[in-house]
HTML snippet that shows the backbone in 3Dmol.js (N, CA, C, O; Angstrom):
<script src="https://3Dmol.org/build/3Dmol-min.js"></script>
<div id="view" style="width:600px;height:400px;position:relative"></div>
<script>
const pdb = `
ATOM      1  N   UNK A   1       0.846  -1.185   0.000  1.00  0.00           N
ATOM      2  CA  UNK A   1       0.000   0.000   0.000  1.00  0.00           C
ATOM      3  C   UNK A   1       0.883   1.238   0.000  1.00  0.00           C
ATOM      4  O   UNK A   1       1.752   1.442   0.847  1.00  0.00           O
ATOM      5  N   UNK A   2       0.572   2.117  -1.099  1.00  0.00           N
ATOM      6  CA  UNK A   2       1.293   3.248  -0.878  1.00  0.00           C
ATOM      7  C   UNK A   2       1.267   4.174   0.395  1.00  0.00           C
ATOM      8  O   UNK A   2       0.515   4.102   1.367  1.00  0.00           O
ATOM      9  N   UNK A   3       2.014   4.827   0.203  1.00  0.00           N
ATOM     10  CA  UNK A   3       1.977   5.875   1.778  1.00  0.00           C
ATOM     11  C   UNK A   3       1.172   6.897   1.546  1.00  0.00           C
ATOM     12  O   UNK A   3       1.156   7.234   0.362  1.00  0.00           O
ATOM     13  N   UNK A   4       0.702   7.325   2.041  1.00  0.00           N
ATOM     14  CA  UNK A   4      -0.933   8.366   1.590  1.00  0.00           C
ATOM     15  C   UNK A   4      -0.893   9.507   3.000  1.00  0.00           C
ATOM     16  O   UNK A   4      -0.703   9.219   4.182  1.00  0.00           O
ATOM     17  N   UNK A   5      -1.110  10.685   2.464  1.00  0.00           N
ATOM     18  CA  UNK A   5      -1.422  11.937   3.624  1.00  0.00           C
ATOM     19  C   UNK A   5      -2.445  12.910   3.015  1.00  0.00           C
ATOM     20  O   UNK A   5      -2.329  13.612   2.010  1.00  0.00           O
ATOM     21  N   UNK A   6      -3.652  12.758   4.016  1.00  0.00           N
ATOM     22  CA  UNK A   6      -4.352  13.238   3.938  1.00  0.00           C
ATOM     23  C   UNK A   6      -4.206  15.414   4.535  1.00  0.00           C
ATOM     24  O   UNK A   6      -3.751  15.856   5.590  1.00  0.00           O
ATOM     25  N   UNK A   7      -4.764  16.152   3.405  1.00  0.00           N
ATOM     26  CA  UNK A   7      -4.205  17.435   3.815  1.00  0.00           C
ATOM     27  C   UNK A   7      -5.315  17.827   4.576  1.00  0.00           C
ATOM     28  O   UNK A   7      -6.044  16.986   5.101  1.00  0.00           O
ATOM     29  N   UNK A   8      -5.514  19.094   4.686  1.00  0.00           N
ATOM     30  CA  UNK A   8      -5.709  19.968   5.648  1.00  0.00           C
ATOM     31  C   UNK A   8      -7.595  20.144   5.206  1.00  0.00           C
ATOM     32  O   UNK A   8      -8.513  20.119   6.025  1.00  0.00           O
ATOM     33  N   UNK A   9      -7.731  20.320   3.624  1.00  0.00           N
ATOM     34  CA  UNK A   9      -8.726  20.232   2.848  1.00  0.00           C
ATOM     35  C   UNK A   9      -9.259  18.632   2.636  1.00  0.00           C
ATOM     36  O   UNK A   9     -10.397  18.581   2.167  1.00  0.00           O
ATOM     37  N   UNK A  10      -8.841  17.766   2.813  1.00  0.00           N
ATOM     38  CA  UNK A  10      -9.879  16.720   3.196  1.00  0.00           C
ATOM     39  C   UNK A  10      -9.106  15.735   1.532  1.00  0.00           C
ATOM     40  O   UNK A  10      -9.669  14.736   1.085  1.00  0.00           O
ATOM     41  N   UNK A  11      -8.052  16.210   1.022  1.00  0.00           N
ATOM     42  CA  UNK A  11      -7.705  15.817  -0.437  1.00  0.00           C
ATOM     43  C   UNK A  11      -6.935  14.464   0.020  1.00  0.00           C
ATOM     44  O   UNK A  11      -6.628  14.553   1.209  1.00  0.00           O
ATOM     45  N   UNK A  12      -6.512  13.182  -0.594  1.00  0.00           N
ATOM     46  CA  UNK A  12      -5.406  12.719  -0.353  1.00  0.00           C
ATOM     47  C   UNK A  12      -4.469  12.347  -1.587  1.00  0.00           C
ATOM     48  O   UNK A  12      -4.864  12.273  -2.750  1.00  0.00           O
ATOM     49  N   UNK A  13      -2.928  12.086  -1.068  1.00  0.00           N
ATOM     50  CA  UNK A  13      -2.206  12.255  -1.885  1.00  0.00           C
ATOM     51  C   UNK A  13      -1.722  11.164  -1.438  1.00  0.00           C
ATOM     52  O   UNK A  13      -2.026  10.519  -0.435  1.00  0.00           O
ATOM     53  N   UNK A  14      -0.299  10.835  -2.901  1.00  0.00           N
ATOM     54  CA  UNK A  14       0.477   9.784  -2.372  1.00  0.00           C
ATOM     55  C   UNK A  14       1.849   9.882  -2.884  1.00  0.00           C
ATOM     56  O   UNK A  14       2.261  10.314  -3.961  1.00  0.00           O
ATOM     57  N   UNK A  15       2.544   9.321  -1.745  1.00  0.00           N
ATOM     58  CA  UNK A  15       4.351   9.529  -2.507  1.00  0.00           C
ATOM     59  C   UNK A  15       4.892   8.585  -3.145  1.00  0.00           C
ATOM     60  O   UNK A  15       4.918   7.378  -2.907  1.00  0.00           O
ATOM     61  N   UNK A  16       5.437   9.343  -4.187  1.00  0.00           N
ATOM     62  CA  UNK A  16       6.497   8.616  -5.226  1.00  0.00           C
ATOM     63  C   UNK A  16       7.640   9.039  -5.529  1.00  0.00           C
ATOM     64  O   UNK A  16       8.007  10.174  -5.226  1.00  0.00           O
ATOM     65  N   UNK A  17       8.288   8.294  -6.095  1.00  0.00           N
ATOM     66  CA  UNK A  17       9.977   8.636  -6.380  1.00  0.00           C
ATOM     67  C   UNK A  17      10.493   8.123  -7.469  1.00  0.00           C
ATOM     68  O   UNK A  17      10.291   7.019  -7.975  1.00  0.00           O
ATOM     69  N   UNK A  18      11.126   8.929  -7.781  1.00  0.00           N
ATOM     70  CA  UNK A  18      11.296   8.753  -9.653  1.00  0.00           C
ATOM     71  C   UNK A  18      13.155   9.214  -9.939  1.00  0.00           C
ATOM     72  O   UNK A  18      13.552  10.313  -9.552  1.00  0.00           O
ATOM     73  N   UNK A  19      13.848   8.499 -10.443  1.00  0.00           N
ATOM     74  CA  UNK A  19      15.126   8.994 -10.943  1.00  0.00           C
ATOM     75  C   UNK A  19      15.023   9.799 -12.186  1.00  0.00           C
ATOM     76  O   UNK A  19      14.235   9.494 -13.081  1.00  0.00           O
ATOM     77  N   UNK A  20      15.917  10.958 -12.256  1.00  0.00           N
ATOM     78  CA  UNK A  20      15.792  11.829 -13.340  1.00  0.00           C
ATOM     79  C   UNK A  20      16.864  12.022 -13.649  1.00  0.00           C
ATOM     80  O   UNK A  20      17.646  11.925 -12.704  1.00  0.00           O
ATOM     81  N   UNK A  21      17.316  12.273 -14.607  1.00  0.00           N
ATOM     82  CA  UNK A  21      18.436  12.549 -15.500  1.00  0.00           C
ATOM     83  C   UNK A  21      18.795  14.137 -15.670  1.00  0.00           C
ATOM     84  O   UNK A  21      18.460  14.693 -16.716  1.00  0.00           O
ATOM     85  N   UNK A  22      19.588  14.990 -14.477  1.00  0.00           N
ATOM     86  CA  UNK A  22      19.939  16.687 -14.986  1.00  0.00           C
ATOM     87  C   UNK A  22      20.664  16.749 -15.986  1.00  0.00           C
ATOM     88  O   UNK A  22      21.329  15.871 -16.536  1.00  0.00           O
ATOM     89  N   UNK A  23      20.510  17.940 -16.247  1.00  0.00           N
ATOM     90  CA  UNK A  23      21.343  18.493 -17.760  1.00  0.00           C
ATOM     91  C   UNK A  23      22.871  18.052 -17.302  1.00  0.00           C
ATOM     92  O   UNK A  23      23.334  17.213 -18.074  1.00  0.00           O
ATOM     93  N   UNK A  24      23.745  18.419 -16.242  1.00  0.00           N
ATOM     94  CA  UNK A  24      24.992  18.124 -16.118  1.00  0.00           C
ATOM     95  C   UNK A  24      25.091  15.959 -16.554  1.00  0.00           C
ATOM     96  O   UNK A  24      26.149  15.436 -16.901  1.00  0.00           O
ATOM     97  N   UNK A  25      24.199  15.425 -16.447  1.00  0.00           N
ATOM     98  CA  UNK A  25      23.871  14.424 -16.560  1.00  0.00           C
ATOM     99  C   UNK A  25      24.108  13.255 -15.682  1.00  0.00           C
ATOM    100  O   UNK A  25      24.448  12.102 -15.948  1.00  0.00           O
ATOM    101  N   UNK A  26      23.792  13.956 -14.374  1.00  0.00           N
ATOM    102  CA  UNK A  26      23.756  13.430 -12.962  1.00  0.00           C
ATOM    103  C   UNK A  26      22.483  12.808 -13.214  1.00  0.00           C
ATOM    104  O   UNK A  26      21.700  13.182 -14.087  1.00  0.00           O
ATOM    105  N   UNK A  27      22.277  11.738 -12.334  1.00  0.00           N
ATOM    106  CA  UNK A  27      21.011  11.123 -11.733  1.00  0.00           C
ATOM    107  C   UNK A  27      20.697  11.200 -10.343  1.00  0.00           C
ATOM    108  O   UNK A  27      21.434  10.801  -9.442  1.00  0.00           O
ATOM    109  N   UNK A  28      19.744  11.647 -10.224  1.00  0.00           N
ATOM    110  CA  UNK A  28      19.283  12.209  -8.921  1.00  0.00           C
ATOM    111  C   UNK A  28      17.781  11.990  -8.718  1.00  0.00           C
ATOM    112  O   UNK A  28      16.896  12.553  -9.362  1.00  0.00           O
ATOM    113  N   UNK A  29      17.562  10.832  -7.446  1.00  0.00           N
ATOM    114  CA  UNK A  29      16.264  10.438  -7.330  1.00  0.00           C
ATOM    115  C   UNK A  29      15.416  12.297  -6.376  1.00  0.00           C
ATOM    116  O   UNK A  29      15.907  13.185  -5.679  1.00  0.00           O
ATOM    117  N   UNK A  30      14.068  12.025  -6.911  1.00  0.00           N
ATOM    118  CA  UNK A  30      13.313  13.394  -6.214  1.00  0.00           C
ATOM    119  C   UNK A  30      11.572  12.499  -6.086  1.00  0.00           C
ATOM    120  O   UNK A  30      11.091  11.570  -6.735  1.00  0.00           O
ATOM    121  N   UNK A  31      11.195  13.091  -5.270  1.00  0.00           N
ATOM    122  CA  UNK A  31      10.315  12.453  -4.363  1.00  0.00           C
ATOM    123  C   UNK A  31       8.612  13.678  -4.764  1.00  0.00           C
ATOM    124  O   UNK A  31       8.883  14.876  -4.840  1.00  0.00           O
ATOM    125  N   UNK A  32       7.284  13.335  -4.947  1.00  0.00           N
ATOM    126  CA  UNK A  32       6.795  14.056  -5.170  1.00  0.00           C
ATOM    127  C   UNK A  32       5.445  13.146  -4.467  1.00  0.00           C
ATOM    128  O   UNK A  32       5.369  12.017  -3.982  1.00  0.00           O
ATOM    129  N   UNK A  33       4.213  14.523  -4.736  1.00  0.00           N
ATOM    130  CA  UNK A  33       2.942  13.704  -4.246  1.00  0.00           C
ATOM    131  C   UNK A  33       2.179  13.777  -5.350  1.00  0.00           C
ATOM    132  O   UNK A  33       2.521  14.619  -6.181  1.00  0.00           O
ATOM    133  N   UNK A  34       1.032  12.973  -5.626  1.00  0.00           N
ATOM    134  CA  UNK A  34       0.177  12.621  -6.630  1.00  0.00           C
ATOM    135  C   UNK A  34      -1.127  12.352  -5.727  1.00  0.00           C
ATOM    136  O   UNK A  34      -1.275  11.684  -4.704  1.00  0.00           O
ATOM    137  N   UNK A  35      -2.156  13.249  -6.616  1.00  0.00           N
ATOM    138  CA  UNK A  35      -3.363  12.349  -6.291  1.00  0.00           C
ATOM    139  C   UNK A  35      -3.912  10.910  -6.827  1.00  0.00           C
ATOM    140  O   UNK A  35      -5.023  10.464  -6.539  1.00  0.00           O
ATOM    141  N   UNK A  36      -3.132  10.377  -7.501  1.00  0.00           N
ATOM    142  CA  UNK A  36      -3.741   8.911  -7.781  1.00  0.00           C
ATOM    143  C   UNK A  36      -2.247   8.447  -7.506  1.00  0.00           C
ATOM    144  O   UNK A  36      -1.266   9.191  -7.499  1.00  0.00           O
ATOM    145  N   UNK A  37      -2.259   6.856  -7.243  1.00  0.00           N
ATOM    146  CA  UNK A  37      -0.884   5.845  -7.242  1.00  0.00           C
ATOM    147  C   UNK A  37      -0.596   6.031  -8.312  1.00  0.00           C
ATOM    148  O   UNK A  37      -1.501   6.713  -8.792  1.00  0.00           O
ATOM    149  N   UNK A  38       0.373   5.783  -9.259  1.00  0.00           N
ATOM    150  CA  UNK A  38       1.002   5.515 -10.444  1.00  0.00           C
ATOM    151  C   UNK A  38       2.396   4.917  -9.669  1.00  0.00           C
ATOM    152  O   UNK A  38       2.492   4.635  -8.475  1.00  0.00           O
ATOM    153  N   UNK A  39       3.626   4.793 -10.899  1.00  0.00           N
ATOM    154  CA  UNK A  39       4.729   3.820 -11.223  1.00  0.00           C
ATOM    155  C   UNK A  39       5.713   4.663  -9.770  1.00  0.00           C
ATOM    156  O   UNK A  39       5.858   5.861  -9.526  1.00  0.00           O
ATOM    157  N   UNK A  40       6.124   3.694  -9.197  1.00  0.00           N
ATOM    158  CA  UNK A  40       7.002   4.836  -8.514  1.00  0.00           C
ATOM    159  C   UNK A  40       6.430   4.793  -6.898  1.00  0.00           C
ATOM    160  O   UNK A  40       6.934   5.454  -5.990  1.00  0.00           O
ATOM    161  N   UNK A  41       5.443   4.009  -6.769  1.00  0.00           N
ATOM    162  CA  UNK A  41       4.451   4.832  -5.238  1.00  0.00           C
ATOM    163  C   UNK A  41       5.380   4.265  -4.525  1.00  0.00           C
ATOM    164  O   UNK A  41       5.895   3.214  -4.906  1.00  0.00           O
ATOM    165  N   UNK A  42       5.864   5.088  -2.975  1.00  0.00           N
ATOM    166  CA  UNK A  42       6.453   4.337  -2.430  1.00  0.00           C
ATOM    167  C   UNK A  42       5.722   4.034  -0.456  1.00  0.00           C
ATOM    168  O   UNK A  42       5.231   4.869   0.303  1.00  0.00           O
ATOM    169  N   UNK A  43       5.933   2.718  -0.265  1.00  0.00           N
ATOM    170  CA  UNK A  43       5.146   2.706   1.057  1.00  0.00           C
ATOM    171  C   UNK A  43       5.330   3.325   2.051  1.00  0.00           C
ATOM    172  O   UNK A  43       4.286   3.400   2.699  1.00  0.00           O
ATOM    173  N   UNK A  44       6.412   3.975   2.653  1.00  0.00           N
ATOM    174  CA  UNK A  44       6.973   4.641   3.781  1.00  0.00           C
ATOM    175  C   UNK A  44       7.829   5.451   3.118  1.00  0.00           C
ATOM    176  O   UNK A  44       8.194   5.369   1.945  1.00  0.00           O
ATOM    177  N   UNK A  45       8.257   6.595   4.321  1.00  0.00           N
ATOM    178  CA  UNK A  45       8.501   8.007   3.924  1.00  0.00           C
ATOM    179  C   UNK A  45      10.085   7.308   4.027  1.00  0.00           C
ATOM    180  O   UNK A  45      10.372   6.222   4.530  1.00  0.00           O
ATOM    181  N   UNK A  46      10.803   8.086   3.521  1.00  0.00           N
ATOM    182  CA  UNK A  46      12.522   7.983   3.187  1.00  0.00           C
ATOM    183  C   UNK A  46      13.027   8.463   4.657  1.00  0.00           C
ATOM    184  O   UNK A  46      12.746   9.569   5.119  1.00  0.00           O
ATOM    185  N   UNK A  47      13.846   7.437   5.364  1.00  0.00           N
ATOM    186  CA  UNK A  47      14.226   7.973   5.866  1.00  0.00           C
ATOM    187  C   UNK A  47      14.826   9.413   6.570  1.00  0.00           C
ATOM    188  O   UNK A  47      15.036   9.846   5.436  1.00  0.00           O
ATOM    189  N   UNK A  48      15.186  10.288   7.253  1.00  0.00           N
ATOM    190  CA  UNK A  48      15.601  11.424   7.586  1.00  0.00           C
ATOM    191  C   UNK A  48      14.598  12.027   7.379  1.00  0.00           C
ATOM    192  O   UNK A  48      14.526  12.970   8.167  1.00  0.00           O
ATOM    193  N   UNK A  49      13.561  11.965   6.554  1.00  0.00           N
ATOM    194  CA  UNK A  49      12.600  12.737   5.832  1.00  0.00           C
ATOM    195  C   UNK A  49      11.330  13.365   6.772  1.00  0.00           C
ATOM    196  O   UNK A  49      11.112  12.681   7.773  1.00  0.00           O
ATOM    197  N   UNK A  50      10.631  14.319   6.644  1.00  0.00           N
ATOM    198  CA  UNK A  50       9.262  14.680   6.857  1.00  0.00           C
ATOM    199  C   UNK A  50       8.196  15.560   5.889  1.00  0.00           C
ATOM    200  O   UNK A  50       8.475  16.551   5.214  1.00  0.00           O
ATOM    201  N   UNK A  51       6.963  14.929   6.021  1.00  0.00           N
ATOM    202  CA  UNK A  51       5.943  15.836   5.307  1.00  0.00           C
ATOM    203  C   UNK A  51       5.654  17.137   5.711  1.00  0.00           C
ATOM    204  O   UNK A  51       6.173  17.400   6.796  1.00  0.00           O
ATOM    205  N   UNK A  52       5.084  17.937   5.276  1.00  0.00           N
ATOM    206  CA  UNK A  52       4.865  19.094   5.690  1.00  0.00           C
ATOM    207  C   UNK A  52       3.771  19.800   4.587  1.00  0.00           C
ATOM    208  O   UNK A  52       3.820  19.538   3.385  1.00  0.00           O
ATOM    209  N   UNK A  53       2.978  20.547   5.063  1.00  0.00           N
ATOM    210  CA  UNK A  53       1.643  21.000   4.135  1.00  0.00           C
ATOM    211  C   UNK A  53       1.814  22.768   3.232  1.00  0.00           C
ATOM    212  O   UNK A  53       1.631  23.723   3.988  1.00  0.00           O
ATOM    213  N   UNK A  54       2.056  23.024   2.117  1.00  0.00           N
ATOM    214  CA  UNK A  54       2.232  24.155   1.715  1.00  0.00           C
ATOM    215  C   UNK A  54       0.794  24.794   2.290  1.00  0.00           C
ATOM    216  O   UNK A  54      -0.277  24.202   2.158  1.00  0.00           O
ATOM    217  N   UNK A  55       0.931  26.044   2.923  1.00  0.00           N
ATOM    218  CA  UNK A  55      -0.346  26.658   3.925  1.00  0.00           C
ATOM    219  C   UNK A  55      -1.247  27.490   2.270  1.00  0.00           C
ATOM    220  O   UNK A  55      -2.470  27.534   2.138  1.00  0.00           O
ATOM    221  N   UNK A  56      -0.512  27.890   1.520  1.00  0.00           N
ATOM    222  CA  UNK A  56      -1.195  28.246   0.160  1.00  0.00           C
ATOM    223  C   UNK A  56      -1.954  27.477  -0.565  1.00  0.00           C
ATOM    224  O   UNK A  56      -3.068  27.856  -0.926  1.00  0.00           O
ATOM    225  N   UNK A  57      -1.452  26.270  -0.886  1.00  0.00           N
ATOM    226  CA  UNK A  57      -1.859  25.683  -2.028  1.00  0.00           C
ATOM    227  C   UNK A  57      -2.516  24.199  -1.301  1.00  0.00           C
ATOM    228  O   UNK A  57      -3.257  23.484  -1.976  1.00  0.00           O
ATOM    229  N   UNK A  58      -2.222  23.904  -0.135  1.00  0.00           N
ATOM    230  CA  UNK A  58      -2.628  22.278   0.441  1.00  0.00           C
ATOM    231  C   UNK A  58      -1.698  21.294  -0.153  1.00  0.00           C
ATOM    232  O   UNK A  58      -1.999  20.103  -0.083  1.00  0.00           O
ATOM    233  N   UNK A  59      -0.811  21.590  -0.618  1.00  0.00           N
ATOM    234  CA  UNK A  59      -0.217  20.320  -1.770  1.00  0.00           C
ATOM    235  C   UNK A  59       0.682  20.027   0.162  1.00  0.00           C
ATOM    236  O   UNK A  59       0.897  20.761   1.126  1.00  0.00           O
ATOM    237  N   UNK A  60       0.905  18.717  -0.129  1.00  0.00           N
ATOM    238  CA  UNK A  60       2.191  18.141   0.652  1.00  0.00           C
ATOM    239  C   UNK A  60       3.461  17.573   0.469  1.00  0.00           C
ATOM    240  O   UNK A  60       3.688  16.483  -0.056  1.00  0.00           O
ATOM    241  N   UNK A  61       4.268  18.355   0.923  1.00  0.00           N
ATOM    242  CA  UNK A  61       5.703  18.508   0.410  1.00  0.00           C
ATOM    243  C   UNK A  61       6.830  17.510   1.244  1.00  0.00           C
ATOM    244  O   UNK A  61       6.489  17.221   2.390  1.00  0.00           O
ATOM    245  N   UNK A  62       7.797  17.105   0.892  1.00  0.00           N
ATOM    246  CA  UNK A  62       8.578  16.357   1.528  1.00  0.00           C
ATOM    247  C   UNK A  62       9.768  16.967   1.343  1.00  0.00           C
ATOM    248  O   UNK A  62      10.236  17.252   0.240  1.00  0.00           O
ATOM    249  N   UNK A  63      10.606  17.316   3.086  1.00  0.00           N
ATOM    250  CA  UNK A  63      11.551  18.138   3.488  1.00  0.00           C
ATOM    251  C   UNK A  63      12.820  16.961   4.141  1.00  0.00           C
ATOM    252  O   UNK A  63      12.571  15.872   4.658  1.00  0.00           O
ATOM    253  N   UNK A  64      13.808  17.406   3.985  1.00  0.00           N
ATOM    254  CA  UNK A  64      14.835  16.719   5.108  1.00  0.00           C
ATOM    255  C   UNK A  64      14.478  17.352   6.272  1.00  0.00           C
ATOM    256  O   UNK A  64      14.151  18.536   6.343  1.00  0.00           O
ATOM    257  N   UNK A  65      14.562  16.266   7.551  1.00  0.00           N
ATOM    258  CA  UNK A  65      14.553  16.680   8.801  1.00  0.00           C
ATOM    259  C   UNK A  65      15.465  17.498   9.096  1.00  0.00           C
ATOM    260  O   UNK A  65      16.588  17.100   8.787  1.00  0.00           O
ATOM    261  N   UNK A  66      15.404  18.686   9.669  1.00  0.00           N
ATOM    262  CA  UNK A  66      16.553  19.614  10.139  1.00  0.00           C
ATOM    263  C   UNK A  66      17.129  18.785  11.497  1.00  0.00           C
ATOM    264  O   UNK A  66      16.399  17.889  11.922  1.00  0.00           O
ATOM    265  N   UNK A  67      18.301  19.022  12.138  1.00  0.00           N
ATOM    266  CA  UNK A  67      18.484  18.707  13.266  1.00  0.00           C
ATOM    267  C   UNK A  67      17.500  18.864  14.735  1.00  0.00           C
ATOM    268  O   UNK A  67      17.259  18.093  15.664  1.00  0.00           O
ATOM    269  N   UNK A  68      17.197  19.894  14.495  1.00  0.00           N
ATOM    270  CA  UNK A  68      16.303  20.357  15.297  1.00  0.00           C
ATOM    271  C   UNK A  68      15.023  19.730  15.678  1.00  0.00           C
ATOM    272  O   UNK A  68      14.752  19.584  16.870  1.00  0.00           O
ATOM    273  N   UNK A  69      14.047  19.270  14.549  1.00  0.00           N
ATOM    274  CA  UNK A  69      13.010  18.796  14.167  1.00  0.00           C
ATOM    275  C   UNK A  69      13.437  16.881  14.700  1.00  0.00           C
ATOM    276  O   UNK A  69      12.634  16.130  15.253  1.00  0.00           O
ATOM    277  N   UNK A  70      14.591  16.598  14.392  1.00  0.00           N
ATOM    278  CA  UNK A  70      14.841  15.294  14.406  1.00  0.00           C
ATOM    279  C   UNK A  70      15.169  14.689  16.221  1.00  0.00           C
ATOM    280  O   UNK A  70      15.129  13.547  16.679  1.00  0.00           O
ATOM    281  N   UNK A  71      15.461  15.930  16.844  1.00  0.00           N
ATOM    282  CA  UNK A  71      16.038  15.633  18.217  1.00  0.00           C
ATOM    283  C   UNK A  71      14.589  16.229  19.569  1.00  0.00           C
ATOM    284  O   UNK A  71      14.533  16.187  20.798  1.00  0.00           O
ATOM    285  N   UNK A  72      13.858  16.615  18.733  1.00  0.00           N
ATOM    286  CA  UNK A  72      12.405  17.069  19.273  1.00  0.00           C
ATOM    287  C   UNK A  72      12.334  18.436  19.493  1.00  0.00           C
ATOM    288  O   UNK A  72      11.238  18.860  19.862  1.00  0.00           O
ATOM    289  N   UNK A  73      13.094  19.098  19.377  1.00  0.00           N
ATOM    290  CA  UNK A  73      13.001  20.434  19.920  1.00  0.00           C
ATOM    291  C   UNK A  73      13.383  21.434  19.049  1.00  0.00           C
ATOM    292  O   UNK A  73      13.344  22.612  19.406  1.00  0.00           O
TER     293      UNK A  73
END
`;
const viewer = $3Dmol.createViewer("view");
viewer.addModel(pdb, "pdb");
viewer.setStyle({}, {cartoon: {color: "spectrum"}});
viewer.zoomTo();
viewer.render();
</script>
């Protein structure tokens, strides 16, 4: 089952992760939310990681834990 977060507006979403190819022609996995599952869904959040809700738009975003955030305080 994918990992799913429900926002603030009652919407739900789900995370996925996809490798992409930059112009320097690095590969670099990036993590996004979708309202339907597709290729990519992944079940649990990435380690170090946390969700967090854009207060504008409702979309839900995925941040690295700061130190701060990770040690409780």
């Amino acid at each position: 089952m994918a990992y799913s977060r429900v926002n603030a507006r009652g919407q739900t979403y789900y995370l996925h992760s996809r490798e992409v190819a930059l112009r320097n022609h690095r590969v670099q996995r990036i993590f996004f939310f979708a309202k339907t599952i597709k290729d990519g869904a992944l079940d649990s959040l990435p380690a170090g990681y946390e969700v967090v809700e854009n207060a504008r738009t409702g979309l839900p975003v995925l941040r690295k834990r700061t130190r701060a955030t990770a040690n409780g305080g």
